[in-house]
C-alpha positions in Angstrom: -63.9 185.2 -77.2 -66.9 184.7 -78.5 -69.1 181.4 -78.1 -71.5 180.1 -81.0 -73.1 176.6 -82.5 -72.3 175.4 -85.7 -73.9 172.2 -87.4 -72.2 169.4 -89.9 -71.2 166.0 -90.4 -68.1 165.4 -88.3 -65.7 163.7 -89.8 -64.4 160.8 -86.9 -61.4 160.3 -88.9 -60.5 157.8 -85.9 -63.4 156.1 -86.1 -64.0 156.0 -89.8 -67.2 157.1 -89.1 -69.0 160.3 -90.3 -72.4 162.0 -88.4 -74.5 164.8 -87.9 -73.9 167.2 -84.9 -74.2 170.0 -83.1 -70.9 171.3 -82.0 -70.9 174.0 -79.3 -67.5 176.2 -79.0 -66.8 178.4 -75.7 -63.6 180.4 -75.3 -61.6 178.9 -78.0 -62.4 175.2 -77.3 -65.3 172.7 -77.9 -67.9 172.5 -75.2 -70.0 170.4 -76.8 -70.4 167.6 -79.7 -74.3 166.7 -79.6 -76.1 164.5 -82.3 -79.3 166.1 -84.1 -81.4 164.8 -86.5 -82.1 166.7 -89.3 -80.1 166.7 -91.9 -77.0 169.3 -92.3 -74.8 170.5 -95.1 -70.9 170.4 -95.0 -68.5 168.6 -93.3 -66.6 169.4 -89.9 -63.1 168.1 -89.7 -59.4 169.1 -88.2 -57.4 171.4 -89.7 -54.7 170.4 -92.1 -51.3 170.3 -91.2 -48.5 171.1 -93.8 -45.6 169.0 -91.8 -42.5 169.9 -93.5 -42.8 173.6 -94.8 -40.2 176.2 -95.0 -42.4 179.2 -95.0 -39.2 181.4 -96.5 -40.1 180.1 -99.5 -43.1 181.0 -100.3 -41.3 184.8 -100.2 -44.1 185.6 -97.3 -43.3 186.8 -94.1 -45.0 184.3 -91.8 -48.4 186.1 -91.0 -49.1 186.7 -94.7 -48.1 183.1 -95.2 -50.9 182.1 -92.7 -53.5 184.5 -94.6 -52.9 182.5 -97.8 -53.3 179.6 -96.0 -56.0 179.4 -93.9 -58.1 180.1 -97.2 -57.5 176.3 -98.0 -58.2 174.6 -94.0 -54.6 174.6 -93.2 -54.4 175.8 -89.4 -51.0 174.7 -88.7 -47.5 174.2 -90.3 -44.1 172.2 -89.0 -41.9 175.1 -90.0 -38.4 174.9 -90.8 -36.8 178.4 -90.4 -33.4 177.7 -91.4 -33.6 179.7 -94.5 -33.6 183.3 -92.3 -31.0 181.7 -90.2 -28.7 180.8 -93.0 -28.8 184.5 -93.8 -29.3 186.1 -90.2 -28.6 183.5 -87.4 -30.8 182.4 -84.2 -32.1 186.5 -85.0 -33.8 185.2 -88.0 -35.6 182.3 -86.6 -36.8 185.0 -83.5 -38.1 187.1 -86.3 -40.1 184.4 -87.7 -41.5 183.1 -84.7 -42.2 186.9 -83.3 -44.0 187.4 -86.8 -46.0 184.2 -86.6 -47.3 185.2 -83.2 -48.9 188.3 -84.3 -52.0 186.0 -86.1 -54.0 183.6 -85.2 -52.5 180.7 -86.9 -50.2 178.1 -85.3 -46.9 178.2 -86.1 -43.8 175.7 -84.7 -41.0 176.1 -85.5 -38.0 173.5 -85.2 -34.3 174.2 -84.5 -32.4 174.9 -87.7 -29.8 171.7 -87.5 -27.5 172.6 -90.4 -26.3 176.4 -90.4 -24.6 176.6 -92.8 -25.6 174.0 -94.8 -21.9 173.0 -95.6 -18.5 174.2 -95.5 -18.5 174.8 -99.3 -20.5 177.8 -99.7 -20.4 181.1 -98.2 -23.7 181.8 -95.4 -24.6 184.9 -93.5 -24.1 183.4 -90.2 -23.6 180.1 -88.3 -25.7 178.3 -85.6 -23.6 175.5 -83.8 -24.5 172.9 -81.0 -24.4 175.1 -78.2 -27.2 177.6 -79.8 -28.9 174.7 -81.0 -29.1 173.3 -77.7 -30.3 177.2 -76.5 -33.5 176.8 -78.9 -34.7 173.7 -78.4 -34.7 174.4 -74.3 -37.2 176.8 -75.5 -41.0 175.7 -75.0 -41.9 177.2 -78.4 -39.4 175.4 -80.8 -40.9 171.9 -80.8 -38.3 169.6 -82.8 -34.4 169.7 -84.3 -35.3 170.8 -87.9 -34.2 168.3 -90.8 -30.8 166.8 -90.1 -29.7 167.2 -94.2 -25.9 166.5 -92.8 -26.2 162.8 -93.0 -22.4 162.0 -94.1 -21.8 163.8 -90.3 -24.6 161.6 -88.9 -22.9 157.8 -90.7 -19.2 159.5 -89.9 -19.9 160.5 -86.3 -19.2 163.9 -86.7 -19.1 165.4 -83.0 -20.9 168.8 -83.9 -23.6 167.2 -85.6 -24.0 164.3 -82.7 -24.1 166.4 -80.3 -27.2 168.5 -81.8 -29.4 165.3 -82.2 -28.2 164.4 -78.6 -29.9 167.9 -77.2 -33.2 167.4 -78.5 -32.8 163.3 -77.5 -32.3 164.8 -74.4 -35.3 167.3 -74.4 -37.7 164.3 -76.0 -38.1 166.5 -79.0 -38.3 164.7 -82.5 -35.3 165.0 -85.0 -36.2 165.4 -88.8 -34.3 164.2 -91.2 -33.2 164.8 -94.8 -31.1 162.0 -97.0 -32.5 161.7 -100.6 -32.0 158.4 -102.3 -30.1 156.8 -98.8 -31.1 153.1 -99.0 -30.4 150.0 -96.9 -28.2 149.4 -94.0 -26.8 153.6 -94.2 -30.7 154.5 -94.2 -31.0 152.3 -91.3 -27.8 153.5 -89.3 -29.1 157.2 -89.8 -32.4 156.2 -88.6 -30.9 154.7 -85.7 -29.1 157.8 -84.6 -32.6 159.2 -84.4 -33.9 160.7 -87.5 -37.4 160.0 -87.2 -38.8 161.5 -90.9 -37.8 162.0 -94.0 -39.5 164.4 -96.7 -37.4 163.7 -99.5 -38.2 160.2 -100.9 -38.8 160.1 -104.5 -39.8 156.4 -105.3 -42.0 154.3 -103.4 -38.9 151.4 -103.3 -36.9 154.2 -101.0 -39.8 155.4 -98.7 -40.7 151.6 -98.1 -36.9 150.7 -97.2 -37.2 154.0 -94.7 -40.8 152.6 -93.6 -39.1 149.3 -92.1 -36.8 150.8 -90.2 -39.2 153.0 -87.8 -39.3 155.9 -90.2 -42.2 158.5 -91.1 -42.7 158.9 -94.4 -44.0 162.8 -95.4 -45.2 163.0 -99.0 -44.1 166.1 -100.4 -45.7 168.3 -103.4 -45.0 171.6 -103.5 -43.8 174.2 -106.3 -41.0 172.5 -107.4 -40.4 168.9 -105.8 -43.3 167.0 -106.6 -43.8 163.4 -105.2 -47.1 162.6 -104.8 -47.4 160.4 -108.0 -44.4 158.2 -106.6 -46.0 157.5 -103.2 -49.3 158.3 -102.9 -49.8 154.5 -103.5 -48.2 153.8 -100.1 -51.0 155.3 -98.3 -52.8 152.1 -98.9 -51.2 150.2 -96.3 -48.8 153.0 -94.3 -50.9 155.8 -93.6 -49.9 155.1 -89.9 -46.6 156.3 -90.7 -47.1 158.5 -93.1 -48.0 162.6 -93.1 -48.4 164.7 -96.4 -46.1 168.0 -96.6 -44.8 171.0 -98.9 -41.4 171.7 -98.2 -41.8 174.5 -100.0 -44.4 176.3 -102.0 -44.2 180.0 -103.5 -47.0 182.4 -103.4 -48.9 181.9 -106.9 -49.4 178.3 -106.2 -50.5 178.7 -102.5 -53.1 180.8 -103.6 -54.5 178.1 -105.3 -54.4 175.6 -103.3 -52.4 173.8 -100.0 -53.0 170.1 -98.7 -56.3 170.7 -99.8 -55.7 170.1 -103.1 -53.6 166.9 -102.7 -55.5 165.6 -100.0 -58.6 165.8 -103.1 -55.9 164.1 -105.7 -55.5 160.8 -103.4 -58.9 160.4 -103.1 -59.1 160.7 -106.4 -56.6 158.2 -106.9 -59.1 155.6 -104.7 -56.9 155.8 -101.2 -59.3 155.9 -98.1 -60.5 159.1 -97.3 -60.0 158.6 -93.5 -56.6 157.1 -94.0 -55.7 160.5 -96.0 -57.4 162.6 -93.5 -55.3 161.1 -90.9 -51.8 161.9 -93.0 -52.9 164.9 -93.3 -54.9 165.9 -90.3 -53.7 164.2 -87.4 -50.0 161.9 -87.6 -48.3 165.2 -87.3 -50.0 166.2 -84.2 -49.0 162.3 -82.6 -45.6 162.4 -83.9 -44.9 166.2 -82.5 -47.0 166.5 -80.1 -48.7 169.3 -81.4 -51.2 171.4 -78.6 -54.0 171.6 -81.6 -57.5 170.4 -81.6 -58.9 167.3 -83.2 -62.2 168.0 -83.3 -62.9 166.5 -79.5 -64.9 167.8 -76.5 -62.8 170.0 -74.6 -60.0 170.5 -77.8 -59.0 173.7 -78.3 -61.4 174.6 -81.2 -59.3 174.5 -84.5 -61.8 173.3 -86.9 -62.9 173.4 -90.6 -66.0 172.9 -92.3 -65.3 171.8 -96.4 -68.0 171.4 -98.9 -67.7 168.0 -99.3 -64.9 165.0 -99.1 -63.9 164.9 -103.0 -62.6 168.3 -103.7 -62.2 169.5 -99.9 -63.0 172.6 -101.0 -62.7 175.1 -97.2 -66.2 177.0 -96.4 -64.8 178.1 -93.3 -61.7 177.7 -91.3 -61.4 178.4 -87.4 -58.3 178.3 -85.1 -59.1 178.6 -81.3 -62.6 179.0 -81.9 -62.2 182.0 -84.7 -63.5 182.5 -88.0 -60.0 183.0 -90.1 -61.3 182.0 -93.4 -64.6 182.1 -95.0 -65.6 180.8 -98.5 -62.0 181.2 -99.9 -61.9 184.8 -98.1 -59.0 185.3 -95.6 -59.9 187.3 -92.4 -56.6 187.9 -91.0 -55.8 191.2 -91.1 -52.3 192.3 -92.3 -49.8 193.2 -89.3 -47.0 195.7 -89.7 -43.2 194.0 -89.9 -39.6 195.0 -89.7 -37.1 194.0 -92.4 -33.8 192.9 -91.1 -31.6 192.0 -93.6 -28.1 190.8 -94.6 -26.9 192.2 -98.1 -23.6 193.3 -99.0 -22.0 192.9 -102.1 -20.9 195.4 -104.9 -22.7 195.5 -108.8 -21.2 193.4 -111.5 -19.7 193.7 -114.6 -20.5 191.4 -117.5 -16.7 190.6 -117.9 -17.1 188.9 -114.3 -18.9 186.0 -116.1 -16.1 185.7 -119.2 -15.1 182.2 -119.0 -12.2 181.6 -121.0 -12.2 178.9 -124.2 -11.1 175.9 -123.0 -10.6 172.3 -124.4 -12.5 169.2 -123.7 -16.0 168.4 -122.3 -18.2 170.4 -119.7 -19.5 169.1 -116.5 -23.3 170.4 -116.9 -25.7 170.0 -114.7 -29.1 168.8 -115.8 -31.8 169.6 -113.6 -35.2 167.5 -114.0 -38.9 169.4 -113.5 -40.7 168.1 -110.4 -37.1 167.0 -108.6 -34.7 168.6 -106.8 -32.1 165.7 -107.8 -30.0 167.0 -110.6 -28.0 164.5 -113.4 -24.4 165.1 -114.7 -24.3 165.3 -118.5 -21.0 166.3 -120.6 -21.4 168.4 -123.2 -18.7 170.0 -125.8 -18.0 174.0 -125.3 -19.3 176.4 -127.8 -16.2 178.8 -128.2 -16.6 182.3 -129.5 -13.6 184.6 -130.1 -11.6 182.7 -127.5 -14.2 182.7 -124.9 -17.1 179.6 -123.6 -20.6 181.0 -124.1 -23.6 180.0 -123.8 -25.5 178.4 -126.7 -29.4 178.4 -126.4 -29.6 176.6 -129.6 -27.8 173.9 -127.8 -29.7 174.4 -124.5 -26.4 175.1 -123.2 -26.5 178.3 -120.6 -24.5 179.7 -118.1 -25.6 179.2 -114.6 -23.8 181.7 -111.7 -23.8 181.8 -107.9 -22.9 185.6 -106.9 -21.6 185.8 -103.1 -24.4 188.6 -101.8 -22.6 188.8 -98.2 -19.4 190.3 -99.5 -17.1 190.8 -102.7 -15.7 187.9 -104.5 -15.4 186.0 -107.6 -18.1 185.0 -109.6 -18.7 181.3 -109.7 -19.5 180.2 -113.2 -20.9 177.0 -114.2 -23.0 175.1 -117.0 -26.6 174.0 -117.1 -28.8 172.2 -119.3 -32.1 171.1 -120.0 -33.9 174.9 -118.9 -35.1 175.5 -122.0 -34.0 179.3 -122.2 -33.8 180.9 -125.7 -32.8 184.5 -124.5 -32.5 186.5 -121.6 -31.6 185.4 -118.1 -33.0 185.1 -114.4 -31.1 185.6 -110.8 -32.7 185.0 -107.8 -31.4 185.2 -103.9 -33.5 183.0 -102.9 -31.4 179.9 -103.5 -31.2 177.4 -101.0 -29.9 177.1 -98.3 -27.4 180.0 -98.3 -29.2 182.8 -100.1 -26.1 184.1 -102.5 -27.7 185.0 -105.4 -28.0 182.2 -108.3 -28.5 183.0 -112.1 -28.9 181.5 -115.4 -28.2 183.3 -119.0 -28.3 182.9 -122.0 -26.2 186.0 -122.4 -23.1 187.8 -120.0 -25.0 190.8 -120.4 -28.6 189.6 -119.6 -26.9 187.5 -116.7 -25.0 190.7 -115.1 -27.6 192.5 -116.0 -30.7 190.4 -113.6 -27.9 190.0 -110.9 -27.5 193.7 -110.5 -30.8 193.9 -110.1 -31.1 191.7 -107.4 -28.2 193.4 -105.7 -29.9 196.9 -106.4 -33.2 195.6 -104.5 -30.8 194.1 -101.7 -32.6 190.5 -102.4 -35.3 189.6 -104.7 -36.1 187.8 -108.2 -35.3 189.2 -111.6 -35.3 189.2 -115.0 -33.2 190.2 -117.7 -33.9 190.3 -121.8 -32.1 193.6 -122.9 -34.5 196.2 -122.6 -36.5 194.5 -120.7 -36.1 194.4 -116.8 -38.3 192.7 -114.0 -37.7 192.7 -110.4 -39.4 191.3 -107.2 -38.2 192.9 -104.2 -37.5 190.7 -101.1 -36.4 193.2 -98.8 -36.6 190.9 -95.3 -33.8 189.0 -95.4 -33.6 189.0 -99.2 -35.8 186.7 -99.2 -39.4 187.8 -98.1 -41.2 190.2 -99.0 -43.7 192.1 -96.2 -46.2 193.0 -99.0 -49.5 191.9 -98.8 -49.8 188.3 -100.0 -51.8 189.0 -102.6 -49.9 191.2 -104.5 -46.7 189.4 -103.4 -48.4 186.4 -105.6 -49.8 188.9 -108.5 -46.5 189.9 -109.3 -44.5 186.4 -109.2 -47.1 185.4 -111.5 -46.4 188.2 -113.8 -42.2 187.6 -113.4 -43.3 183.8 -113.7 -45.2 184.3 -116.7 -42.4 186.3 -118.3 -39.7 183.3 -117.8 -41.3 181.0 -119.6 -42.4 183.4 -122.2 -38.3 183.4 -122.5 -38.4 179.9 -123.2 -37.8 178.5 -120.1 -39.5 174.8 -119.9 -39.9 174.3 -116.0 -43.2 174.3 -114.7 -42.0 176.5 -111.8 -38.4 178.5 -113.0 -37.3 180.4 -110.2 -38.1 177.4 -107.8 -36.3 174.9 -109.9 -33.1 178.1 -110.1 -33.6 178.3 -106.4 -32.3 174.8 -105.8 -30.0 174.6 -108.2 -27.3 175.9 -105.2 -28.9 173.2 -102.5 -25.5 171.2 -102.5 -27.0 168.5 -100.3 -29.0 167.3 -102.8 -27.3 164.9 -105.7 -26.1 164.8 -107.8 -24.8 167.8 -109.6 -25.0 171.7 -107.8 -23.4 175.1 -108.2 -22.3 177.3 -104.9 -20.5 180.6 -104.4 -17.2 178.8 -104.4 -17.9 176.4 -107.2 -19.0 173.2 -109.2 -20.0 170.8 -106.5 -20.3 167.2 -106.6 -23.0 166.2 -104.4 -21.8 162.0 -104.1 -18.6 162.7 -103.4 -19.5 165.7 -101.4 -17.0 168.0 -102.9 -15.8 170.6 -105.0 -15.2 170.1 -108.8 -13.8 173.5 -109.1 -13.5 176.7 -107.4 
């Protein structure tokens, strides 16, 4: 490895101090961290550190992922893999740490805690306590990932206990999940040793998790967006706070990572060394992360940005080398296998006939920027004896197609989309990876979830003659194209929603979570109409 100098003003983000220096790097880690005189452009800093990030979802494969990323000073992500489990098991989570391994980028992966996700939709394969217990023994996989089972956590479910109680055993961290859980149910599931939680959407609920011992992450990514809501909190509870994606698809990584919302809070007037700690450094206290923070003798994973306002990267290094230069990635691509789990016939559009009925719909109304979802009741629109979906209304048809074997279609209502024609489907619909679809029409609607089924996972889009596909080919839900391209063409599919009327700022993200049943209030799985308060099927 090669040693060099490089000059700057390093950023002491734990001494609130800034200063000229010399830095001298030697076989990955810093030597040296000298003062000099004269007077030096840029600004030497740590790495960013995305800590909640399901890298599925940016429809990379992990080392393409980290190409994108490094272009914006992220060296490190707190990855969740339970997306590739849901669909291939403890395999899929070796596949994406195998994959992550091949660049020079550091990946850690957590411990998938909830595979499946719940007993009311259909997965591709399980992971219970025992296997659980398997991966966190392993040095690599640093944490349980987000505990989004909470009713098991407050009900004592045994299963679910005893997967907190391996990694309390191992002194590895336990994340947690539990939207909108306030007061003394927040502080019992904090107690059983959920130590974050990414999915606080008003400063009132982050605060009430604060007080009880909890780290707050601050997520904005593609389609949950929260950094209005709590960027305030930074203020006074930067200690306990670290700044996260969740999950981010490949046109907006591109443009920008932590980077961007680390510039947006300073923006907003917080501190820029209690951002820089959120964003730099309380991930690597809180799970013990082995990377550098700018320190003699660190390993040397570094950036140098233009300036503190826009933190635009000029060069990114992780374990002394150049990755990233001037918005330029210099990871090369790596060759990748592409296990998969797809088996489910074509439709027909009869399979998404629902019969006239009397009385009002339960629709779901999802909201852009949240993964919540309201309840609304809306009257039918009956048509020769049959409920169909009336865009003049902004009533559709929403559909979760079973992709691991033949079965009913689940048919369901939505609102508030926007869609005047046409229809989407995508596979990539949390956590279980059937394939979800909205239409305006049965046709369009069979029509984008055959060709989902055709390209064995992907995103689509129907408008008669018109057909659009992105194949996912690695687990249905990656793609192993390079990144670039991968984010050319969801822009282009992206582009051609909307053009359809859709109203979301990001449609396939917002369709994508649409089946995430352990969010409230209102979802739609394989088997049905779910009821996310009372944590049950409607219908099936």
């Amino acid at each position: 490895m090669n040693a060099f100098t490089i000059q700057g003003n390093l950023v002491d983000i734990t001494a609130r101090a800034i200063r000229p220096v010399e830095m001298a790097v030697r076989e990955g880690r810093i030597q040296h961290i000298n003062p000099t005189a004269g007077p030096v452009s840029g600004y030497l800093m740590p790495g960013f550190i995305d800590a909640h990030v399901h890298v599925e979802s940016s429809m990379l494969i992990p080392s393409e992922f980290a190409r994108l990323a490094v272009t914006h000073g992220t060296v490190a992500t707190i990855s969740d893999p339970h997306e590739i489990a849901n669909v291939l098991g403890v395999d899929g989570v070796d596949y994406m740490i195998e994959n992550g391994r091949q660049v020079p980028f550091h990946f850690f992966f957590g411990a998938p805690s909830c595979v499946p996700a719940t007993t009311f939709e259909t997965a591709g394969a399980s992971i219970d306590s025992e296997q659980v217990g398997q991966l966190l023994e392993r040095p690599e996989v640093l944490y349980l990932s987000e505990m989004m089972n909470f009713p098991g956590v407050l009900n004592g479910d045994p299963e679910v206990l005893k997967k907190i109680a391996h990694a309390q055993r191992l002194g590895k961290p336990v994340d947690g999940h539990a939207p909108g859980l306030r007061g003394e149910l927040a502080e019992r599931y904090i107690k059983a040793g959920m130590s974050t939680d990414h999915e606080c959407f008003t400063a009132e609920e982050a605060l009430d998790k604060l007080k009880h011992g909890m780290w707050v992450q601050i997520r904005e990514g593609s389609a949950a967006k929260n950094f209005e809501a709590l960027q305030g909190l930074l203020h006074d509870h930067w200690e306990r706070m670290m700044l996260c994606s969740d999950d981010k698809h490949p046109d907006s990584l591109v443009l920008g990572h932590l980077d961007s919302v680390c510039a947006r809070a300073v923006a907003a007037g917080v501190d820029v060394f209690k951002v820089l700690q959120a964003a730099c450094l309380n991930p690597i206290k809180h799970y013990k992360l082995p990377v550098g923070q700018l320190r003699v003798g660190d390993p040397a994973d570094f950036i140098m940005v233009e300036d503190l306002v826009t933190f635009k990267s000029l060069k990114t290094f992780i374990r002394g080398e150049l990755v990233a230069e001037k918005g330029k990635s210099l990871i090369p691509r790596v060759k990748a296998s592409a296990p998969n789990n797809f088996s489910c016939s074509p439709r027909r559009a009869a399979d998404f006939h629902v019969p006239a009925r009397t009385g009002e719909l339960l629709v779901i109304e999802p909201y852009d920027g949240q993964l919540i979802t309201g309840k609304v009741a809306m009257t039918p629109t009956v048509v020769d004896g049959s409920c169909v979906a009336d865009p003049s209304r902004d009533l559709l048809k929403i559909a979760v197609v079973n992709r691991y074997a033949d079965a009913p279609v689940a048919v369901g209502w939505i609102t508030n989309m926007g869609f005047k024609r046409g229809a989407l489907a995508s596979c990539v619909a949390h956590d279980s990876h059937n394939i979800v679809a909205v239409g305006t029409n049965d046709e369009d609607l069979c029509a984008a979830v055959n060709a989902v089924i055709a390209a064995k996972g992907g995103v689509s889009l129907a408008d008669g003659p018109l057909q659009m596909t992105l194949a996912l080919p690695v687990a249905g839900i990656m793609s192993d194209a390079d990144a670039y391209d991968v984010a050319r063409d969801y822009s282009a599919i992206d582009r051609a929603a909307k053009e359809l009327g859709c109203t979301m700022a990001a449609p396939y993200m917002t369709l994508s979570f649409m089946a995430l049943l352990v969010i409230p209030h209102l979802k739609m799985s394989d088997l049905g109409l779910f009821d996310g308060d009372a944590f049950a099927l409607i219908y099936g």
